[in-house]
NUDRENDREN-494381 format. One record per residue (C-alpha): chain; x, y, z; residue in one letter. Coordinates in pm, 1 decimal. Layout:
residues N
+---+----------+----------+----------+---+
: c :     east :    north :       up : r :
+---+----------+----------+----------+---+
: A :        X :        Y :        Z : a :
...
+---+----------+----------+----------+---+
end
This chain:
residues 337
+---+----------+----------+----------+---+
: c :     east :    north :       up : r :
+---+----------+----------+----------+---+
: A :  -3136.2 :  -3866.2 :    862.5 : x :
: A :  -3500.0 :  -4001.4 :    910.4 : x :
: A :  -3802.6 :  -3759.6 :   1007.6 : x :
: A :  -3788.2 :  -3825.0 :   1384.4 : x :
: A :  -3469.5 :  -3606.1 :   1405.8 : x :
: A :  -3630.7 :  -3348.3 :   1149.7 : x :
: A :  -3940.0 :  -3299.0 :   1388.6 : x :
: A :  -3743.5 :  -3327.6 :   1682.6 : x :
: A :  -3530.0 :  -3044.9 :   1529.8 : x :
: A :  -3860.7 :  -2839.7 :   1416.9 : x :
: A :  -3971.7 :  -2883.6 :   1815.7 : x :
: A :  -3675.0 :  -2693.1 :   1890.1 : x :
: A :  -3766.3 :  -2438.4 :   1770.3 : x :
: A :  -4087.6 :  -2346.5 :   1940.1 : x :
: A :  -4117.1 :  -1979.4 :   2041.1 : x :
: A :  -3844.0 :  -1892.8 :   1719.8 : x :
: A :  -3899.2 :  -1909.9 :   1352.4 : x :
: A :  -3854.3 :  -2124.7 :   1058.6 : x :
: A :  -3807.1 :  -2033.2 :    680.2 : x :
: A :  -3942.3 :  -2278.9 :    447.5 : x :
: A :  -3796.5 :  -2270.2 :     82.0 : x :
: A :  -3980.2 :  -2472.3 :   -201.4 : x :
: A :  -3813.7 :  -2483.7 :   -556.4 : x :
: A :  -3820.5 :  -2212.8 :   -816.4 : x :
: A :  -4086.2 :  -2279.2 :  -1047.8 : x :
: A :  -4270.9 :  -2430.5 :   -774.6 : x :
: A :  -4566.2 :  -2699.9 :   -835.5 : x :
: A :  -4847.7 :  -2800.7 :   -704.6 : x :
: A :  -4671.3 :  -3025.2 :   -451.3 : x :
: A :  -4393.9 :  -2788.1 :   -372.8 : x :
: A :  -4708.6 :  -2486.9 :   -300.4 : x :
: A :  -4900.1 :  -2772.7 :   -131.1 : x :
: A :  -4618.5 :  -2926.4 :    100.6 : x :
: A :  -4533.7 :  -2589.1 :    217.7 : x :
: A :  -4816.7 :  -2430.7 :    322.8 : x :
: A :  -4864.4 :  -2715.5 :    481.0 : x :
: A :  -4568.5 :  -2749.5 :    684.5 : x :
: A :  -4598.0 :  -2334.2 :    763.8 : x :
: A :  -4933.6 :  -2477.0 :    940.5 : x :
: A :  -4824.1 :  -2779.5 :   1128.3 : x :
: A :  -4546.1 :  -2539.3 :   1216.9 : x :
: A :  -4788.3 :  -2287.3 :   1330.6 : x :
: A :  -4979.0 :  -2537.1 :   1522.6 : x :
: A :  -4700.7 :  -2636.1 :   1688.3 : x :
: A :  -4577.5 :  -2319.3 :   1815.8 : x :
: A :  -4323.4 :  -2259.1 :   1582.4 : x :
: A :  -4356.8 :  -1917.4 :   1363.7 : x :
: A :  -4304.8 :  -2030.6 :    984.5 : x :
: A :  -4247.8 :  -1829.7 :    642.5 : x :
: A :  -4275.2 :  -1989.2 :    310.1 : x :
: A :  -4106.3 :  -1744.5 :    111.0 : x :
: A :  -4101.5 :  -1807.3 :   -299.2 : x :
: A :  -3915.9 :  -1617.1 :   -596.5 : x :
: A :  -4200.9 :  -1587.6 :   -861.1 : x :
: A :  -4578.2 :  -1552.5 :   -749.7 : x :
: A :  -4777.1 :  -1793.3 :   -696.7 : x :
: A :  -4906.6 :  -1913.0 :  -1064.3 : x :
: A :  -5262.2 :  -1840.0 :  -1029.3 : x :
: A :  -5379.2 :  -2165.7 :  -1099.6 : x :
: A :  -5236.7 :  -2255.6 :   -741.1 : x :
: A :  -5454.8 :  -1976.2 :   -597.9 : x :
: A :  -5701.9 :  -2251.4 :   -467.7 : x :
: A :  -5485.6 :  -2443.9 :   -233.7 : x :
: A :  -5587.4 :  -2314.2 :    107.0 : x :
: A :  -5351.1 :  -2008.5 :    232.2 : x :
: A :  -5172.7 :  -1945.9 :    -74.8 : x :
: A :  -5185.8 :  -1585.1 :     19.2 : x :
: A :  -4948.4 :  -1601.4 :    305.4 : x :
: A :  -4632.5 :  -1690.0 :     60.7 : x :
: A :  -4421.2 :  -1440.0 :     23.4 : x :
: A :  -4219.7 :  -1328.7 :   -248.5 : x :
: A :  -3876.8 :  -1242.8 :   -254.4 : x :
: A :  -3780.2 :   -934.9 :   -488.8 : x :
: A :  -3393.0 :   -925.4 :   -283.7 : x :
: A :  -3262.9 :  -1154.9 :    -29.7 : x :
: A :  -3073.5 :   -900.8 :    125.1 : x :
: A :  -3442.7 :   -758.7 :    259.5 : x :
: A :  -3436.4 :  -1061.9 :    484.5 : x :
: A :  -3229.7 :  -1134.9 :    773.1 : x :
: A :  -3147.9 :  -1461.6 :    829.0 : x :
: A :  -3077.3 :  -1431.3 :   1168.7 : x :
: A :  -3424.3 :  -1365.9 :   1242.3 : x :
: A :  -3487.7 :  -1769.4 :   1162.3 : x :
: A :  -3368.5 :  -2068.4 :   1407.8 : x :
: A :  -3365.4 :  -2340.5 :   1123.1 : x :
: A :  -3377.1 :  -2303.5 :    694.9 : x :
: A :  -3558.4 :  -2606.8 :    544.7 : x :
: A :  -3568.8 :  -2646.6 :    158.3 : x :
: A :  -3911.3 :  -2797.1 :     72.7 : x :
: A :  -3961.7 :  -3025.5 :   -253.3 : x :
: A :  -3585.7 :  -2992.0 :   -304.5 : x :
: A :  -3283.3 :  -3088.9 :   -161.9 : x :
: A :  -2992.7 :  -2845.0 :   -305.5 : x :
: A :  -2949.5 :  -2455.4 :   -253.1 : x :
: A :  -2923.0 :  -2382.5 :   -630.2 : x :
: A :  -3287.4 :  -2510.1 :   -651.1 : x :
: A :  -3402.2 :  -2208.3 :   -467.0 : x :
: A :  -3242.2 :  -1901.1 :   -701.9 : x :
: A :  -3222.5 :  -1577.4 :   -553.8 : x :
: A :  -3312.1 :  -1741.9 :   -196.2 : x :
: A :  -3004.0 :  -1932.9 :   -188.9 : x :
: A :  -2793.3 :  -1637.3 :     20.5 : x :
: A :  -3056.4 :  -1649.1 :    292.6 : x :
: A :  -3096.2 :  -2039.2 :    312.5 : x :
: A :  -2711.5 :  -2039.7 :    323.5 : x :
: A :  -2684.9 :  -1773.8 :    562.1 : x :
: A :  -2940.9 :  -1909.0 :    801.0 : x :
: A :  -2752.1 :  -2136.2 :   1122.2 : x :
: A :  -2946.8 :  -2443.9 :   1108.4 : x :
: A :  -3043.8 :  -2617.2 :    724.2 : x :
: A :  -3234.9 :  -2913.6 :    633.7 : x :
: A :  -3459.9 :  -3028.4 :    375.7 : x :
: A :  -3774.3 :  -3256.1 :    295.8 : x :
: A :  -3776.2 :  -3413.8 :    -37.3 : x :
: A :  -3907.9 :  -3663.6 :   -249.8 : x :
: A :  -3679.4 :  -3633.9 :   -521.1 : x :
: A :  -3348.9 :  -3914.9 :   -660.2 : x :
: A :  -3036.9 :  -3717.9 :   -496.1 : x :
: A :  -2685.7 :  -3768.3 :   -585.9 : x :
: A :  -2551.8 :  -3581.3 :   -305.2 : x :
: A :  -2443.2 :  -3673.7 :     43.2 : x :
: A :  -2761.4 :  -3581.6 :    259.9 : x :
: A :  -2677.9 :  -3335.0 :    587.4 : x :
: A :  -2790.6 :  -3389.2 :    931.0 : x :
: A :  -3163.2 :  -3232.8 :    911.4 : x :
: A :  -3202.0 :  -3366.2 :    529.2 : x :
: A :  -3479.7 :  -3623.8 :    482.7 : x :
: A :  -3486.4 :  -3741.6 :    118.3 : x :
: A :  -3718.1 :  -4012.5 :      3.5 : x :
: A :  -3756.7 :  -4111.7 :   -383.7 : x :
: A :  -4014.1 :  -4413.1 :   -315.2 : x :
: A :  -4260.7 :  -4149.5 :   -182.4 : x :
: A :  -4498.6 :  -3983.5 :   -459.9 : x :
: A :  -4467.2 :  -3646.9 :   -325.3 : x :
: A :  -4325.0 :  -3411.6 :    -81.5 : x :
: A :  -4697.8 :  -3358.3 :     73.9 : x :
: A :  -4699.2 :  -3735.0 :    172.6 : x :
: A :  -4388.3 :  -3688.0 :    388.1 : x :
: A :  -4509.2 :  -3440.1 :    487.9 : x :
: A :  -4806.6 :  -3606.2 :    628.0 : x :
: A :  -4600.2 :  -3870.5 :    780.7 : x :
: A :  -4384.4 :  -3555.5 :    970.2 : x :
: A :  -4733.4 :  -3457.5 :   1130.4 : x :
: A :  -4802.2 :  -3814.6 :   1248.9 : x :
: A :  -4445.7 :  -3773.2 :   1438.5 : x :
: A :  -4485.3 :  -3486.8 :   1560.5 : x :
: A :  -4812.6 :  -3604.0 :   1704.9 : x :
: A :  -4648.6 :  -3836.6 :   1856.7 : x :
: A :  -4385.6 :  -3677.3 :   2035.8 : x :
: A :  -4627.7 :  -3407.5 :   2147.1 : x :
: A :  -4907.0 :  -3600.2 :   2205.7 : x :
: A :  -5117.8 :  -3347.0 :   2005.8 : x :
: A :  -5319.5 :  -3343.0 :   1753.2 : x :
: A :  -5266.1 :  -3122.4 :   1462.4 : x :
: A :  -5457.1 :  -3239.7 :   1106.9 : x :
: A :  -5744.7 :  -3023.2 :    971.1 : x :
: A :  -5925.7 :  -2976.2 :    682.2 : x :
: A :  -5723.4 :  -2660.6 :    574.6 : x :
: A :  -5370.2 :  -2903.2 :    626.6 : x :
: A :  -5565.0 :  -3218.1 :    432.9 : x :
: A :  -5620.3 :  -3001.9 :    155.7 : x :
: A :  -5287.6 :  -2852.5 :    146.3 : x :
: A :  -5147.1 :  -3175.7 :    106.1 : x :
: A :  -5368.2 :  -3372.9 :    -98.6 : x :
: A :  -5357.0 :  -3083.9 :   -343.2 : x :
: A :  -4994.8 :  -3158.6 :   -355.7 : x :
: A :  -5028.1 :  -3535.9 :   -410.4 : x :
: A :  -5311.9 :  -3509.8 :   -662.5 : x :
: A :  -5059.4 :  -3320.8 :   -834.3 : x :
: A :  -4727.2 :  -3558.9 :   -817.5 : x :
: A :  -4938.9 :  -3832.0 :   -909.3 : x :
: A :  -5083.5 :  -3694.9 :  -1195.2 : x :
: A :  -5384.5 :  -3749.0 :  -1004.3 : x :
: A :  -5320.8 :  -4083.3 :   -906.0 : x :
: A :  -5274.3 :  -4208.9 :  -1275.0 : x :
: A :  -4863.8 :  -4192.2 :  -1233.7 : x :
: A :  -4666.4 :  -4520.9 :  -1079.0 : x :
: A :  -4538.9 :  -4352.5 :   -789.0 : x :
: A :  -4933.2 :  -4313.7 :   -625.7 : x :
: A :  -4782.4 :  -4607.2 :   -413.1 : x :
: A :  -5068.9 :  -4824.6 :   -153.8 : x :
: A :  -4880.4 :  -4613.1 :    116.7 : x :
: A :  -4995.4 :  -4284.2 :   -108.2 : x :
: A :  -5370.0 :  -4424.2 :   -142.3 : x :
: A :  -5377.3 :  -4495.1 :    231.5 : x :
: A :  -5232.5 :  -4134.5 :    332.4 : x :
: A :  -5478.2 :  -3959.1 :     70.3 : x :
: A :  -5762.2 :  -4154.4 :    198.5 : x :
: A :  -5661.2 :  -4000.0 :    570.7 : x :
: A :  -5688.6 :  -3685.5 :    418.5 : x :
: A :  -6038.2 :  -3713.8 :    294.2 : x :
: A :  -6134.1 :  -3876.6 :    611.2 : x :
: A :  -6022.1 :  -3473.4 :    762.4 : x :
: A :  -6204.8 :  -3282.0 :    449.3 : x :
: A :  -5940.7 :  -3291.1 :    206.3 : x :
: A :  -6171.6 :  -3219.2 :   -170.0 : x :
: A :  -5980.8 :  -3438.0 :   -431.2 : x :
: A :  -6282.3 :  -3325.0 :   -707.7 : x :
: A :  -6152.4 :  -2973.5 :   -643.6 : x :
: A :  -5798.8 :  -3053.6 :   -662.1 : x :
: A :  -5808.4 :  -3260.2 :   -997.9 : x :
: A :  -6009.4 :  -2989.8 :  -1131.7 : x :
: A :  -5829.5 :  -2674.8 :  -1056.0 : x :
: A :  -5481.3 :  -2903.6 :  -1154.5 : x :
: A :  -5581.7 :  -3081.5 :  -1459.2 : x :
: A :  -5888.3 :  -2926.6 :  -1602.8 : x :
: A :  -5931.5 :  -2570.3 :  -1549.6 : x :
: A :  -5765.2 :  -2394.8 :  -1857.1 : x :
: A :  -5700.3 :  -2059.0 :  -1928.1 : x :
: A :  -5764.7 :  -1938.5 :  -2301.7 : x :
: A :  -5396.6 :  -1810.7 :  -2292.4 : x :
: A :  -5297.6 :  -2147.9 :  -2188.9 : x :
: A :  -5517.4 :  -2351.3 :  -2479.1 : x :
: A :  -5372.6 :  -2141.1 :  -2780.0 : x :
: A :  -5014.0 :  -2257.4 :  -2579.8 : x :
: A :  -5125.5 :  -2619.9 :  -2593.2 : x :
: A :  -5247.4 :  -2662.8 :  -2988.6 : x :
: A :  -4893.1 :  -2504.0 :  -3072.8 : x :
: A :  -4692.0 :  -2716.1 :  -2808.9 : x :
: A :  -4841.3 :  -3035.1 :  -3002.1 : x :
: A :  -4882.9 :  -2892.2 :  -3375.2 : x :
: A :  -4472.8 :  -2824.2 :  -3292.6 : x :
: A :  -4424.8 :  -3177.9 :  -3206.9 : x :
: A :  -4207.1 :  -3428.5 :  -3399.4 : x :
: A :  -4135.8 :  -3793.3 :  -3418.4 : x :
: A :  -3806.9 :  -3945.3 :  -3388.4 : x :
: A :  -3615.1 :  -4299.6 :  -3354.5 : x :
: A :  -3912.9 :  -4440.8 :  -3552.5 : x :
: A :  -4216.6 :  -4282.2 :  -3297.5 : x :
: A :  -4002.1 :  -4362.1 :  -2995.5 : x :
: A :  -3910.8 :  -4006.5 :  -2906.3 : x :
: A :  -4118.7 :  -3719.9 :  -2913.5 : x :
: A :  -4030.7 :  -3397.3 :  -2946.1 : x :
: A :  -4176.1 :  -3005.9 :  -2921.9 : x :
: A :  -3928.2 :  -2705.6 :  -2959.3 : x :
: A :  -4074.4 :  -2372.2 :  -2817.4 : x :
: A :  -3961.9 :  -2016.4 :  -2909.6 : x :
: A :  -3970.0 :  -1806.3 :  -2627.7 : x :
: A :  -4119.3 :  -1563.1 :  -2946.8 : x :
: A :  -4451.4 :  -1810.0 :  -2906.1 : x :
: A :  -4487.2 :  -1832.1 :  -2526.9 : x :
: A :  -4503.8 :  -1372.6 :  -2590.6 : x :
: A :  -4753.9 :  -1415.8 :  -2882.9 : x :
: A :  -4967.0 :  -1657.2 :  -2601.7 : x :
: A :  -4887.4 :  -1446.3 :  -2369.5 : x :
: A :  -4861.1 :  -1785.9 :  -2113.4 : x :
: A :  -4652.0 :  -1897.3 :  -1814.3 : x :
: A :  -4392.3 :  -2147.3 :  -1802.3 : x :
: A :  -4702.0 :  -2257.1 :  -1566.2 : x :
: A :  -4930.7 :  -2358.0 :  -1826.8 : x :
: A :  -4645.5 :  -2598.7 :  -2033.1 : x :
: A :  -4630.6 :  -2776.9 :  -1712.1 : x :
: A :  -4932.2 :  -3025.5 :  -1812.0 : x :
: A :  -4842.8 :  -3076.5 :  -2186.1 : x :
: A :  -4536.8 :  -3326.1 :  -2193.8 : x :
: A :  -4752.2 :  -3582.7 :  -2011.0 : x :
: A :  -5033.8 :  -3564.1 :  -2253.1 : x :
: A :  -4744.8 :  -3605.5 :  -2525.0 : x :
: A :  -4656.1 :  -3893.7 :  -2347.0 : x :
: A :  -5021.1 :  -4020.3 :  -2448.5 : x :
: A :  -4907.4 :  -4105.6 :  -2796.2 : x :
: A :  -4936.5 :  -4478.2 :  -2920.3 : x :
: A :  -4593.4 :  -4636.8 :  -2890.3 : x :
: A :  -4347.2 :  -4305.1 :  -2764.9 : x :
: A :  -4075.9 :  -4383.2 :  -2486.4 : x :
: A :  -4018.9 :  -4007.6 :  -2394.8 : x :
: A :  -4107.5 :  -3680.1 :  -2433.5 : x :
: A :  -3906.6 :  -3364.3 :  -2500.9 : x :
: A :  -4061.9 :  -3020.4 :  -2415.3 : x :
: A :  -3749.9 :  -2788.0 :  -2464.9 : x :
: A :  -3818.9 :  -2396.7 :  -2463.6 : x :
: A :  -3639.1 :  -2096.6 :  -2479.7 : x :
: A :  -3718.7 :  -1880.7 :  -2184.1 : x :
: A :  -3657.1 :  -1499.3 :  -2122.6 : x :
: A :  -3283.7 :  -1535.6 :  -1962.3 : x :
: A :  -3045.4 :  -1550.9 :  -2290.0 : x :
: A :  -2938.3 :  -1813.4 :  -2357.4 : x :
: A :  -3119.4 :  -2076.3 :  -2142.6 : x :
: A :  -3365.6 :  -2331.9 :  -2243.6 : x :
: A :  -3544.0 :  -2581.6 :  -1993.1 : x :
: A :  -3656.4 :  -2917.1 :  -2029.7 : x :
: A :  -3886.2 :  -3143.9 :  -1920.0 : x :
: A :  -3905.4 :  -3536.0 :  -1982.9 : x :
: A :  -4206.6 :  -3741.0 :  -1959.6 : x :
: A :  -4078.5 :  -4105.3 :  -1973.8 : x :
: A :  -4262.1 :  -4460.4 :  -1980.6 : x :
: A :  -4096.8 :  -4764.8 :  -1817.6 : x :
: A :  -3891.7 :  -4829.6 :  -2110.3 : x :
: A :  -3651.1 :  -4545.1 :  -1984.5 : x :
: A :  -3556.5 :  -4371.8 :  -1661.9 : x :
: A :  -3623.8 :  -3978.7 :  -1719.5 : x :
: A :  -3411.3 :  -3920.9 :  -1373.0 : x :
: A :  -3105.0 :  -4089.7 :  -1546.9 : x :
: A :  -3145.7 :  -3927.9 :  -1857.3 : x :
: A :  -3233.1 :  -3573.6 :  -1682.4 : x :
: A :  -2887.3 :  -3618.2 :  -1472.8 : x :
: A :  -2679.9 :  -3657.0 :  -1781.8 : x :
: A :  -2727.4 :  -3284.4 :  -1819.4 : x :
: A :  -2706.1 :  -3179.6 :  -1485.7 : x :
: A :  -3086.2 :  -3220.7 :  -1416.9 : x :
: A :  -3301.1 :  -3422.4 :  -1200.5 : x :
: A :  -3649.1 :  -3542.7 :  -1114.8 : x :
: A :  -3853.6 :  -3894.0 :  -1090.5 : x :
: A :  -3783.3 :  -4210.2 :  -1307.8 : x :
: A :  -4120.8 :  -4114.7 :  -1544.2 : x :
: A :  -4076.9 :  -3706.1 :  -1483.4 : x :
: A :  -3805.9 :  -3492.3 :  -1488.6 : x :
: A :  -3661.6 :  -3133.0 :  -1558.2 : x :
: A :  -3319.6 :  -2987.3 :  -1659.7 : x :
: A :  -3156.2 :  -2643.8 :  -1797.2 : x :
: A :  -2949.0 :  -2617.7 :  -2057.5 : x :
: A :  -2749.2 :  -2287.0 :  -2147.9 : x :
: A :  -2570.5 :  -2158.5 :  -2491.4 : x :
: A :  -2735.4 :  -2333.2 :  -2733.0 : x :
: A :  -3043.8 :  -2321.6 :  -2985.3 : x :
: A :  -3348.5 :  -2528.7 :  -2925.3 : x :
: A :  -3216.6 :  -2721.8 :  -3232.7 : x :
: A :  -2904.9 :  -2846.2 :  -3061.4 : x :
: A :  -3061.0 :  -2908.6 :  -2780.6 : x :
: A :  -3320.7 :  -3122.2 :  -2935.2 : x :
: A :  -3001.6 :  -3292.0 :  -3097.5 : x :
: A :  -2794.6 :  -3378.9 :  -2788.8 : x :
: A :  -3111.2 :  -3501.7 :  -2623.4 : x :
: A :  -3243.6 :  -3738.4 :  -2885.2 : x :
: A :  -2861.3 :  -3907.3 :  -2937.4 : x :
: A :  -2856.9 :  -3930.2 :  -2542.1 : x :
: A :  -3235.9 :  -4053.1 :  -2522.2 : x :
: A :  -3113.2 :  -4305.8 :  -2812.9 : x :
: A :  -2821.0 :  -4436.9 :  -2615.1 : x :
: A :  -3056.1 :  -4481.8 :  -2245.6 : x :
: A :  -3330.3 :  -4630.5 :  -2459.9 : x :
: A :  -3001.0 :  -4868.3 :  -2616.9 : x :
: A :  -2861.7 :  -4937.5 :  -2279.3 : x :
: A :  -3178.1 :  -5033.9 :  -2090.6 : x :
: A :  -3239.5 :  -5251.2 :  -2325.8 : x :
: A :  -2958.4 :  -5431.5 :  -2346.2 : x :
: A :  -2870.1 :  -5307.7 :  -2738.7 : x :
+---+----------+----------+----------+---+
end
């Protein structure tokens, strides 16, 4: 599948309406990418939703048109016959989505737009890239086709920002190896149209909540060396995230600046969360091991220097345990031990 038949698919449905789905616990890029697509959508005469699970964490309040997501309390409110096309955004498989996942699979015609390493068989409409940083690049290259094919023109300021919010984001503003020259050339598009990258790296990376600093010194007071300062590691109580009275929002910045220590490989961030009995994960890597192939051992998934997983029915100390012995044995294996 390649983004010509995507837009030509989108096209189709001018005069109907589209439901865009990003990811639960949705990023910067997944926010970014879209609101983005809703407006291109918009633009192009197609009516578009981007309908979310959680709110919008409020440190995404500043990408342009936040407001108009809309979250989803029931599925069963919505009827999916009311939408032409479904089209998962920063993710690629239904059980990405959570209590969505009835209406995307309800819905007659599904895609999806993602950046992300797969290990599925894509579908017709599913356009899945890993070399591109983020889903709000493709999603800039999606406009330039459907520019073509109408012979319109659809970027603003209000789109540029929406996207390059996203990619500042993925990129970990632009410091990350997937900020590719085809990333640099994109963003610097987007600034040509009034996208604010000052604005975006602040309000991403900077801008801290006090909630979310008391979070932080705890996060790395918890965290512990292993395989001789190779692996690092911070277990989280869910008891501590209550006491900080923080979102799983404001971990999202901490395992990269773990990552920052002299002479670690990875990064563990494992905490409990309030479903029993469930812990998430997320692995900051450096090029001595692939966080993707680690992340899938488990079920997970992400980028070869950042990814994510769940893990269910056990304590944060056997988690820690089956993740350092698996870290060991990638670390072992890449290396040719």
């Amino acid at each position: 599948m390649n983004l010509d038949q995507l837009a030509a698919r989108l096209l189709e449905a001018r005069g109907k309406r589209v439901l865009l789905l990003p990811h639960v616990g949705a990023d910067g890029d997944a926010i970014g990418s879209a609101l983005a697509l809703r407006r291109l959508l918009n633009k192009a005469g197609v009516s578009a939703d981007v309908l979310v699970d959680e709110p919008v964490p409020e440190v995404l309040h500043f990408i342009p048109e936040s407001a108009a997501i809309v979250q989803v309390t029931d599925a069963a409110d919505h009827d999916p016959t009311a939408y032409d096309f479904s089209l998962l955004v920063d993710c690629h498989e239904s059980d990405r989505i959570g209590r969505r996942a009835p209406l995307f699979e309800a819905t007659e015609g599904r895609g999806s737009l993602d950046h992300h390493v797969y290990q599925i068989e894509p579908g017709d409409f599913d356009v899945i890239d890993p070399t591109k940083s983020s889903t709000s690049e493709m999603v800039y290259l999606l406009l330039k086709v459907f520019e073509t094919m109408t012979g319109e023109t659809f970027l603003d300021a209000i789109m540029a920002n929406q996207m390059a919010s996203g990619i500042v984001s993925d990129t970990g503003r632009f410091s990350y190896s997937n900020a590719t020259p085809g990333t640099f050339r994109v963003t610097a598009e987007l600034v040509d149209h009034g996208a604010d990258l000052v604005t975006a790296s602040y309000e991403l990376f900077d801008r801290i909540s006090l909630n979310a600093l008391r979070m932080k010194g705890l996060v790395l007071a918890r965290a512990k060396s292993h395989a001789d300062g190779l692996i690092l590691v911070s277990t989280i109580p869910q008891k501590l995230i209550d006491v900080c009275n923080s979102s799983d929002y404001d971990l999202n910045t901490i395992p990269s600046e773990l990552r920052n220590v002299s002479d670690v490989a990875v990064v563990f961030l494992i905490r409990e969360t309030t479903e029993a009995g469930v812990i998430r994960v997320n692995i900051r890597s450096d090029e001595r091991l692939n966080a993707a192939h680690l992340a899938n051992r488990f079920g997970g998934g992400g980028h070869a220097r950042a990814a994510g997983l769940t893990l269910r029915n056990l304590t944060l100390e056997q988690a820690a345990e089956q993740l350092i012995d698996a870290a060991m044995k990638e670390l072992a294996s890449e290396h040719g031990d």
